[in-house]
N, C-alpha and C positions, 0 to 999 in steps of 0.2 A: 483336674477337678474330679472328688470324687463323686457319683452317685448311688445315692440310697434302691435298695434293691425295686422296691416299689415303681421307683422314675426310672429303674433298666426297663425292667417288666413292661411299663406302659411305650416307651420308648421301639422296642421289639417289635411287641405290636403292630404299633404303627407302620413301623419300617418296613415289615415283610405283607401288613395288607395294602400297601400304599406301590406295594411292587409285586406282583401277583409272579409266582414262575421265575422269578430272579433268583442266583444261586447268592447270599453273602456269606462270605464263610469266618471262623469262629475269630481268626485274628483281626474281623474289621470291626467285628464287637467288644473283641478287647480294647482294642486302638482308641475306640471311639469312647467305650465308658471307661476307659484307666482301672479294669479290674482284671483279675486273672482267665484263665481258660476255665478251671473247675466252677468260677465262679458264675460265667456267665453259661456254663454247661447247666445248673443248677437254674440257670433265667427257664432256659430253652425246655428242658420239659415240667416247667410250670405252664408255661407258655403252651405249649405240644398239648398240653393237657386239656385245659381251657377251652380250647377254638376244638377238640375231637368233643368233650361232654356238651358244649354249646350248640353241637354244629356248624359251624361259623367256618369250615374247611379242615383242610390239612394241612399240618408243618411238617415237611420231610427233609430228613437228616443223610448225607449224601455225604460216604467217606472216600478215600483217595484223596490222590493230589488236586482235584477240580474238584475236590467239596466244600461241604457246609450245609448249610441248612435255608430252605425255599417255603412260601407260603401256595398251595394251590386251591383258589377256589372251589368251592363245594357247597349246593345246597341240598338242603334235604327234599325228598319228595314231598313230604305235610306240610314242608315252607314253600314249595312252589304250589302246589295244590291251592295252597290260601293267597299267594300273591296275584295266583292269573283266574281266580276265582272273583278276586274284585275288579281285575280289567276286564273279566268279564261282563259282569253287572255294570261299568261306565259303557262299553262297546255296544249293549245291548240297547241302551238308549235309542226311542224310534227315532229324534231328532238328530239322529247321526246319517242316518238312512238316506243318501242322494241321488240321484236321478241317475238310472242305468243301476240301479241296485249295487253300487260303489256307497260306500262308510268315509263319513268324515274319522280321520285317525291321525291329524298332524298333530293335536295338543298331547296325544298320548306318548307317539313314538318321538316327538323331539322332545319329554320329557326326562331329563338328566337321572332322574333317581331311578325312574322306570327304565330310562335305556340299559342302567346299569345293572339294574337287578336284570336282565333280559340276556345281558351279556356274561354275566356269572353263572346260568341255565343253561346258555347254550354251552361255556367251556365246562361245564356239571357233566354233561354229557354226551358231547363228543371227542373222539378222539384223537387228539390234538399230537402226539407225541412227535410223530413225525413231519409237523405241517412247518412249510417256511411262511406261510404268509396267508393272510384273511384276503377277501375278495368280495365287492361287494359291488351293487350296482347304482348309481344316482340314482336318484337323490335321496327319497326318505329311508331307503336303508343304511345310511352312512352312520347315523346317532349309535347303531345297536350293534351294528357289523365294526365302529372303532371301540366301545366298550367290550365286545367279544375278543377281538385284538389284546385290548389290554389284558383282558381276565386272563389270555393266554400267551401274553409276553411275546407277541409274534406283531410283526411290522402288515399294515393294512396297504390295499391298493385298491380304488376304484373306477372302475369301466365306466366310462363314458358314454353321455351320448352323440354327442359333437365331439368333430378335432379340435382339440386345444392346438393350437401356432405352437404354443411356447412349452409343449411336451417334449418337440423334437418328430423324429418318425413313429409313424401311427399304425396299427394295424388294426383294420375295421373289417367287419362281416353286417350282413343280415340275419333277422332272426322272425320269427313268427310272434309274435306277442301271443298269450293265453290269455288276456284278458281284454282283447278287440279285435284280434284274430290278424290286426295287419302287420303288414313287412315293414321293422323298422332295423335301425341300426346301432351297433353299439362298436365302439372304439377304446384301444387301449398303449399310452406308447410302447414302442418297442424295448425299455431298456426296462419296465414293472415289473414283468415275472420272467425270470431265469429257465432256460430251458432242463429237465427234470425235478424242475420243482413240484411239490405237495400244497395243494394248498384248500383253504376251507370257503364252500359257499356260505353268507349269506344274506338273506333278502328278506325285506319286510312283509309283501303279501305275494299268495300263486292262489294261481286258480287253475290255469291250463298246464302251466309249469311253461310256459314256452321264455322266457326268461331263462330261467333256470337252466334251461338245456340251453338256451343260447351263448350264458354262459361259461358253460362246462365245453362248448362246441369252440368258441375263443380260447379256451385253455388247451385246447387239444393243438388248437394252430400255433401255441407258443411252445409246446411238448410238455405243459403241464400234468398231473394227475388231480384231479378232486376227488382229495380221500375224505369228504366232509363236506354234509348241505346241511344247513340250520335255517326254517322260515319261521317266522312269529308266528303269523296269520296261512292257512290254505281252508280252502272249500271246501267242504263236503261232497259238491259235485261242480265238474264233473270227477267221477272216481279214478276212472282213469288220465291219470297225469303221462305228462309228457316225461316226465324224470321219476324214478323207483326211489332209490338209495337217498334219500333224507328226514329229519325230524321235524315236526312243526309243534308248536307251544300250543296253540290255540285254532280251533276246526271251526269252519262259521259257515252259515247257512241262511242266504234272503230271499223270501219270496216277497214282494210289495212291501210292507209297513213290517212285515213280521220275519222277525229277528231271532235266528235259533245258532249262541253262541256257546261252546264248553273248553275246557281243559285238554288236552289230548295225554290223559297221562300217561298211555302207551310208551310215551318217547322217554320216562324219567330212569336213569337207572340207578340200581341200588348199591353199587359200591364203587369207589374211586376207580380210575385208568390203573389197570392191571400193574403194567410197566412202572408205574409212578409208587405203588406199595411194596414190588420188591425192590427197590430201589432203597427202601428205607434202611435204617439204620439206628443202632443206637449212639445215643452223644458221646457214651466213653469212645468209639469207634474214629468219632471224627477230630477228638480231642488227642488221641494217640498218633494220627498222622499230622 
């Protein structure tokens, strides 16, 4: 069957944001639309084109024997600026405000389109290159921490709070919680994270960070590294956190009824993962091997 340039084009598309980080390379475009290598070279930086003037990410073209061509998510700073600009103004809502100065936030965070845009921010700006695996804690950080996974093509695993029976063998610690100061516990089986593995925090809200290091404190018993923390939500105060090395979307601040919520745009960066633009290439490059 053949196809008209236009149904390659939308087809590409789809295929490579539908697969964030996946490599396809030029013969499974041939195969697929019944056209030549020059032809679908010609897709590809119309295509390349497109998603860089839109902003809508990157397409990277990747020659040798393991190439082809990958789509990596990317937003811009002005499009994150305006997307958590409006979660901000829902969050600030007083009627979110509940008892212990804790925020209702489950309509937001298991929202699917929000999780998502949340998760194409976090892979915007960490970096990922070397991580084998996301890492996340029950329960409301699982929506943003598997969208994050996807944006960055890497397999998720979440820490427990209870033994699961039917994980197999478990390894559990205690930790401080930040955010009511007691000793609780989190578990994870033994077979989840590979010892020298890289892997990425993260978690819906900190306050104290005591999470977050109890986390990185479980990875350390597995002989993991965390080369990457990403939170939605952290505090204002207290300032001093329990954990340094991470980003957070959104900085919030409750005294009683009043509600002082912003953007942290600190954490936005202005250009792709280093690694990932020399990496690039031109299409004649990936057409000739």
């Amino acid at each position: 069957m053949k196809f008209k340039r236009t149904e390659r084009i939308g087809a590409i598309v789809k295929i490579l944001s539908d697969n964030p980080n996946k490599i396809f390379t030029l013969g499974y475009f041939t195969n697929k639309f019944n056209a030549a290598k020059s032809t679908i070279s010609e897709d590809l930086i119309v295509v390349k084109n497109v998603f860089e003037k839109l902003e809508l990410g990157k397409v990277i073209t990747i020659s040798g024997a393991a190439g082809g061509v990958k789509y990596i998510p990317k937003t811009s700073k002005a499009e994150n600026e305006e997307f958590l600009m409006e979660l901000c103004q829902k969050i600030s809502d007083e009627s979110r405000v509940l008892s212990g100065g804790f925020l209702y936030l489950i309509d937001l965070i298991y929202d699917p389109t929000i999780a998502s845009k949340i998760g194409k921010i976090f892979a915007s700006n960490i970096d990922y290159a070397e991580a084998d695996c996301v890492v996340t804690m029950e329960t409301k950080g699982i929506p943003m921490a598997l969208m994050t996974a996807k944006a960055m093509n890497l397999p998720l695993v979440i820490i427990r709070k209870d033994i699961k029976v039917s994980e197999g063998p478990t390894l559990s610690m205690t930790y401080v919680s930040g955010n009511t100061s007691k000793v609780e516990s989190m578990s994870l089986p033994r077979r989840a994270v590979k010892p020298n593995s890289k892997v990425i925090l993260i978690d819906d809200f900190m306050r104290g960070g005591g999470t977050i290091k109890g986390m990185t404190d479980l990875m350390s018993e597995f002989g993991a590294e965390v080369i990457g923390t990403g939170v939605f939500i952290s505090t204002m105060k207290p300032e001093d956190k329990m954990v340094k090395d991470y980003i957070s979307l959104i900085q919030l601040d409750v005294n009683g009824d009043n509600i002082i919520v912003e953007p942290n745009l600190k954490t936005f960066k202005d250009e792709y993962q280093k690694e990932f633009v020399e990496g690039d290439c031109d299409i004649e490059e990936i057409i000739e091997d």
